[in-house]
N, C-alpha and C positions, 0 to 999 in steps of 0.2 A: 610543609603543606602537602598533603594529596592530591594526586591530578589522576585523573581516570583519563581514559584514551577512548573514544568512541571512531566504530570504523564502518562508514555509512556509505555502501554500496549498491547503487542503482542502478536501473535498467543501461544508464549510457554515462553515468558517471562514478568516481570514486571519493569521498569527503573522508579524512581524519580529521579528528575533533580533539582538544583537548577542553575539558574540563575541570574547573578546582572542587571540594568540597560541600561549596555553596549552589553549584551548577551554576557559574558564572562561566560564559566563551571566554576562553586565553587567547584560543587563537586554530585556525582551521586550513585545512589547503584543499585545492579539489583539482583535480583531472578528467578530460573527460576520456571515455573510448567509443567505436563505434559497432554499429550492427553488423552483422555481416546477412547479406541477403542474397544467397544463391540460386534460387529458384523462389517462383509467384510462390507465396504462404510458407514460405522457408524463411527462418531469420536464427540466428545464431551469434554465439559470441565466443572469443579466446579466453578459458579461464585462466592461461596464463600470464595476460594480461591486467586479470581481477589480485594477482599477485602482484606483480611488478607494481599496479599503480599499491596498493594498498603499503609497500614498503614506500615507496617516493613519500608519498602524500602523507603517512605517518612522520618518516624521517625531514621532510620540509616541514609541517607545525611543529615539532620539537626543537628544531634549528631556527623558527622564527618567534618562537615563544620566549624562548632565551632561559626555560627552565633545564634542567638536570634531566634525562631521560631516565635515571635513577628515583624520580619521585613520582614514576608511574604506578601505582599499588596493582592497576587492573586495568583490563583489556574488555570491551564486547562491541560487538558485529552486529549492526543491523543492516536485513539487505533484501534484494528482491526474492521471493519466491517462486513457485513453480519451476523455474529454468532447472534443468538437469545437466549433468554432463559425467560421464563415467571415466574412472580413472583405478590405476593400479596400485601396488601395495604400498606404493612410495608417494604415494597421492601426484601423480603426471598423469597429465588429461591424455585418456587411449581415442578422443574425437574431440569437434567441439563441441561446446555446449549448446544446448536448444533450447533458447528462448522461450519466457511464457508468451510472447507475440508470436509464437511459430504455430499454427494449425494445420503443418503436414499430415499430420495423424488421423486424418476423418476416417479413414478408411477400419483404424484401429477402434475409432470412438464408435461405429455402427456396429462393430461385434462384440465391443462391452454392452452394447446396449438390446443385442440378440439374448443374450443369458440375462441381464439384470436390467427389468424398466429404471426410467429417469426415476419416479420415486419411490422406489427401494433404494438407488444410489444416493440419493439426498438424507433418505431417513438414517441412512447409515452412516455416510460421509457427511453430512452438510451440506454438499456440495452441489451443482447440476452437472450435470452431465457432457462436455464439450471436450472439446482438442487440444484444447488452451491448458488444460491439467499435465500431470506428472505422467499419473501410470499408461495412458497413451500413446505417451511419447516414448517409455522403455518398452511398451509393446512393439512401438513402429522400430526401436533398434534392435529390437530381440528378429523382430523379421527381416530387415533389409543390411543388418548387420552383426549377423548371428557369432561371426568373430570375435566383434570388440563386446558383444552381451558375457559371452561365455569368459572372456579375458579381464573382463569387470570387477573388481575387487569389491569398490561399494559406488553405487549413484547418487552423487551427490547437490546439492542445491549450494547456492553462492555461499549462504552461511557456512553450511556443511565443510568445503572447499575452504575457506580463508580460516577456519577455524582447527580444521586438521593441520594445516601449513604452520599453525603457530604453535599447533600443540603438539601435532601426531595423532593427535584421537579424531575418530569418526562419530561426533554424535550432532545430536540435532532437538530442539525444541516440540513445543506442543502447536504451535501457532506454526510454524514451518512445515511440520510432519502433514497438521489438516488441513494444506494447501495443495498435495498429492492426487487425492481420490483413492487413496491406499490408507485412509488414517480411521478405524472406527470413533468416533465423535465421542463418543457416551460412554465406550470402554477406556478413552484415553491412551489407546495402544495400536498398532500396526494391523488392520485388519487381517486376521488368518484367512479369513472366508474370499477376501477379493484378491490374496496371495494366491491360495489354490486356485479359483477359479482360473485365475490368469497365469499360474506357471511362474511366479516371479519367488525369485529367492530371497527368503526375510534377510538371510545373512548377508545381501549384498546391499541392504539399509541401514544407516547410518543409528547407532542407540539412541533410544528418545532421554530427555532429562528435561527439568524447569530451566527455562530464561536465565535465573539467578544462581542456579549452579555452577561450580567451576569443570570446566572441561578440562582443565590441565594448567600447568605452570608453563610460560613460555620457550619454547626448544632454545639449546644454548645457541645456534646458530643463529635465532631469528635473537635473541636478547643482546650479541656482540652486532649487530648486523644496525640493530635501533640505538645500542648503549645501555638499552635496560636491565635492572635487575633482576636475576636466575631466577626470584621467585615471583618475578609477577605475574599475577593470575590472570587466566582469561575464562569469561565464564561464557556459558556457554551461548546467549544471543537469541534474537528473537525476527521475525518478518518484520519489514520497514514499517509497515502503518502500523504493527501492532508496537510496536517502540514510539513509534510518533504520538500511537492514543495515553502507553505509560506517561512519558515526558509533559502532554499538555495538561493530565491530570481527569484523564477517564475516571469516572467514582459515579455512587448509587447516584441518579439524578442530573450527572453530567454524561452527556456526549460529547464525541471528538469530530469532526468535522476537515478532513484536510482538503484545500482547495487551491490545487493546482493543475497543473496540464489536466487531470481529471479531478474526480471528488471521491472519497471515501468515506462514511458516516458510520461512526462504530459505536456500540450500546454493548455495554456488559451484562451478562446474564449470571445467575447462579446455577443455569442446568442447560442442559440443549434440547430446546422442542423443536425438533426438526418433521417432528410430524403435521405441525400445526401451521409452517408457513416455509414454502421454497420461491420467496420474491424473494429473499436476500439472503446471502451463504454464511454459513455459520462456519465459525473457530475455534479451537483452544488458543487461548489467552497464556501473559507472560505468568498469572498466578496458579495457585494449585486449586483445581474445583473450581473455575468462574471461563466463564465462555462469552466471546465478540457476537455479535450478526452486525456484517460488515455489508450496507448496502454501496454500491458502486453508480458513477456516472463517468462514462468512458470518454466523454471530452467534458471540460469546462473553461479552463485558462485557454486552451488549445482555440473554442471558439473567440473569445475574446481577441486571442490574436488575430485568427480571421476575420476577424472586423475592422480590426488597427491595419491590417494588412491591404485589405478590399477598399478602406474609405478614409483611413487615417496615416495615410503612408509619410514617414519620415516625423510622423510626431509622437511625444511621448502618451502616456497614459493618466498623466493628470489631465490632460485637455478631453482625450476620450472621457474622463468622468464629470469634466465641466459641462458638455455636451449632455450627458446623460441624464445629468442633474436636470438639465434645464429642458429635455425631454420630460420627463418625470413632472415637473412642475406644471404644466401646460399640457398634461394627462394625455401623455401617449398610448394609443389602444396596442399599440404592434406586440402582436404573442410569438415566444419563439420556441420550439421545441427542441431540447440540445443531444438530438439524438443521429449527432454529424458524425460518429463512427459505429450505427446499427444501435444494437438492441441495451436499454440500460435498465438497472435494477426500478420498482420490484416487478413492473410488466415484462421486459423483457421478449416487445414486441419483435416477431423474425422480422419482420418486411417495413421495419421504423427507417426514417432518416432522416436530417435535421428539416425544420419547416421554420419560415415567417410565415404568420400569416394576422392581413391586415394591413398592407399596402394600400396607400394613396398617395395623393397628389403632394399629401401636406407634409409625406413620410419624407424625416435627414439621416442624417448621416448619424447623430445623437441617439434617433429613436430605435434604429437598429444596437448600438450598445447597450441601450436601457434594457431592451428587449432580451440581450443574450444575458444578461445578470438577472432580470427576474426571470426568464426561463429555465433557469439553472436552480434559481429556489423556490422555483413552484416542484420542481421535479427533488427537491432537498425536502420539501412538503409532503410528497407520497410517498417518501423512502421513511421519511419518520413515521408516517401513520401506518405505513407495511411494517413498520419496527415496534409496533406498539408502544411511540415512546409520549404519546400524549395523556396527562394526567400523574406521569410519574417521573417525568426530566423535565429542570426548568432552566439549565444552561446550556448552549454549545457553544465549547471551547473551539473557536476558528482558527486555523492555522493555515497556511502554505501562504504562496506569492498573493492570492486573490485575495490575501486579510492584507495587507497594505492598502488597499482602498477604502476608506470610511463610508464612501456611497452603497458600494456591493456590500459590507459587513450593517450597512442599516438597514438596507433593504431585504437580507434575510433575514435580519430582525422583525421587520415587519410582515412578510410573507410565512414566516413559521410560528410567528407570536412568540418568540422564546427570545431570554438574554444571549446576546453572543457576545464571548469576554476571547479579548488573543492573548497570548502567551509575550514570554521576555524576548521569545528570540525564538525565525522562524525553524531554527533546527531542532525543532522537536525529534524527529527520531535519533540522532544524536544525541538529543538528553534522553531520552528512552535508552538510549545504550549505557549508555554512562551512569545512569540509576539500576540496572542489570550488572554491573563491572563494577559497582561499589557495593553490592550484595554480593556479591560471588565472593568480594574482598571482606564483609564481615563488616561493612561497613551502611549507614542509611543517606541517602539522598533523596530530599523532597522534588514532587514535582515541581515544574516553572512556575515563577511567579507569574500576574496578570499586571497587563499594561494598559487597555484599554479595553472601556466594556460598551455595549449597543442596550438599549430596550425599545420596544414595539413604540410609534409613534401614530398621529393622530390619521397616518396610511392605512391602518389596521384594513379595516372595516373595506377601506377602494380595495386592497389586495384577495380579501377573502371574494368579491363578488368576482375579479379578473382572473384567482384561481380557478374558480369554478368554471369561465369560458372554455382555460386553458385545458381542464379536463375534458372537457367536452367534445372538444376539437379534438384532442388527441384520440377519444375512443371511437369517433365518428373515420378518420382515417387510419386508424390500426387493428381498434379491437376486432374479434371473431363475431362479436355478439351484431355488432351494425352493420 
């Protein structure tokens, strides 16, 4: 039997997966680590740490699976993006790493934005223009730590990092690279123009390759270390969501929807017209020639906690949805706008922050929960229609913690009018990996099967007139125009 090994690395945690043939879970282990926060808008992390757990947590599912660590064929990474962290020829971190939650860098992002407006950056990278990116943040090491710049062999990102460790090799993805602000979009290659502009050395970036490639055969230390065999391949991996969109089964007419601590809604393109819309940031994808626009919602699970937290203390989240329900029945006006950490796609309002509004006498504890679940897919409503995906997508495959709820997974059903179908198991980017590490192996794995499906119910029609308030409201306290 085959088993692919998926290695799912996250902002604060570390997951190995194993997978068989059929993408069925064997079995999984996870660790978590934490931030490190030295200073206000400073956040950082040990990338040797992102080593250490990734042997534990591999070597506990192979010891609890009770397979042969010999019937691994292949290796891939999926993991967070943007975070940097510079390291030497021996791949040993020369600092730590900085976090895509780190916004130290303002000072770097007003001087990229002296030589080149926001949309010229966009039309070129994808991307907007903020602190939260890559090249940035080597600008702010190149100034405040022009030692560890110059002594830099290559800078690398979590994939980049756990994936030289197992192989030796410095390379990196298409979906990874256009998480940078260094990636030309359209050319599919390391921008020269934004190397020059900014004095950064191409040679100390990591080689671009596809997802599905092998990076290398795994180092003999790291194969006696696991028990695996010499030649098992690791290929070379892709950014967490864009693994998560493979595994759920992203295709013409499907999006992918991940809902947890935030949201993610990804649409495949065959081109990047980045000229035509900068409400949602565009990617290279894990294929050859096909590109994401990935719109974003920076809290969603997160608010839901705060609700459980502020009105449901010590009980679980079946009763918060029995509540809600019963909100929902008895036609709760309460709007909520889920913009409780600032600005989310495709408005992208500077001076947003979360709102109820519609408070009375008769308002519970229910109608607030109802409220942050359809607030969350009224705003899953504008990201699709800034995605132009009405008239040509009739699924979204829901995933993360927030697709456990039948109520929230109906309710975007009826707030977007579109099927939402979930997956077999919520580790989609783990099957995203694992369908990556069984191509690099020469081998084919389907995306997840479906478990359970949603269609628009006889709410349709109440949710488009309550959309409409919600817009309303929202432009009336954000927009420029009011």
């Amino acid at each position: 039997m085959a088993i692919y090994l998926a290695i799912d690395l996250g902002t604060t945690g570390c997951r190995s997966i194993l997978f068989d043939e059929a993408l069925n879970l064997l079995c999984s282990s996870y660790e978590e680590y934490p931030l490190i926060t030295p200073r206000e808008k400073w956040v950082e992390q040990d990338a040797e740490v992102w080593w250490t757990l990734t042997l534990k947590t591999a070597a506990d599912a192979i010891e609890r699976s009770g397979i042969s660590a010999k019937e691994i064929r292949a290796i891939a990474v999926s993991s967070q993006g943007i975070t940097i962290v510079p390291v030497d020829e021996n791949i040993n971190p020369l600092s730590n790493a900085i976090s895509w939650l780190d916004i130290r860098a303002e000072a770097e992002t007003a001087q990229i934005r002296e030589k080149s407006s926001d949309e010229e950056i966009f039309r070129l990278t994808g991307k907007p223009l903020t602190a939260t990116y890559t090249l940035p943040k080597i600008l702010w090491i190149k100034e405040h730590m022009p030692d560890v710049y110059e002594k830099a062999y290559q800078f690398l990102m979590p994939l980049e990092f756990l994936t030289a460790r197992l192989t030796g090799n410095c390379v990196t993805d298409h979906s990874m690279a256009s998480g940078t602000l260094m990636y030309d979009i359209k050319a599919g290659d390391w921008s020269q123009t934004l190397l020059n502009d900014y004095g950064i050395d191409r040679a100390k970036l990591p080689k671009l390759a596809y997802a599905y490639e092998s990076a290398g055969v795994v180092l003999p230390d790291v194969a006696e270390k696991l028990g695996l065999s010499r030649d098992c391949v690791v290929a070379v991996g892709a950014q967490d969501q864009k693994c998560a969109a493979l595994g759920a089964g992203l295709a013409d007419g499907v999006m992918t929807v991940s809902l947890g601590t935030a949201v993610a809604i990804t649409k495949r393109w065959n081109e990047a017209k980045t000229e035509n819309n900068n409400g949602v940031g565009w990617c290279g994808y894990v294929e050859r020639d096909t590109f994401v626009t990935e719109g974003v919602i920076g809290t969603a699970g997160t608010c839901l906690r705060w609700v459980r937290d502020m009105f449901f203390k010590g009980e679980d989240y079946a009763l918060i949805d029995r509540e809600a329900l019963a909100a929902r029945e008895r036609g709760s006006s309460l709007i909520f706008h889920p913009y409780m950490s600032g600005p989310t796609s495709p408005e992208l309002y500077p001076e947003s922050t979360g709102n109820f509004y519609g408070v009375n006498m008769a308002t519970e504890r229910g109608d607030f929960a109802l409220a942050v679940m359809e607030g969350i897919a009224f705003q899953m409503r504008a990201i699709l229609e800034a995605m132009e995906a009405y008239g040509n997508v009739h699924t979204l495959m829901l995933f993360g913690g927030g697709a456990r709820s039948g109520l929230w997974s109906q309710i975007i059903s009826d707030v977007t009018g579109m099927k939402i179908s979930t997956p077999s198991t919520l580790e989609t980017a783990g099957a995203g990996a694992a369908i990556l590490a069984a191509r690099a192996a020469g081998d084919i794995l389907l995306p997840l099967t479906l478990t359970k499906s949603y269609v628009p119910s006889n709410m349709r029609e109440a949710y488009n007139e309550k959309y409409k308030i919600y817009k309303r409201i929202k432009n009336k306290l954000w927009s420029k125009e009011n």
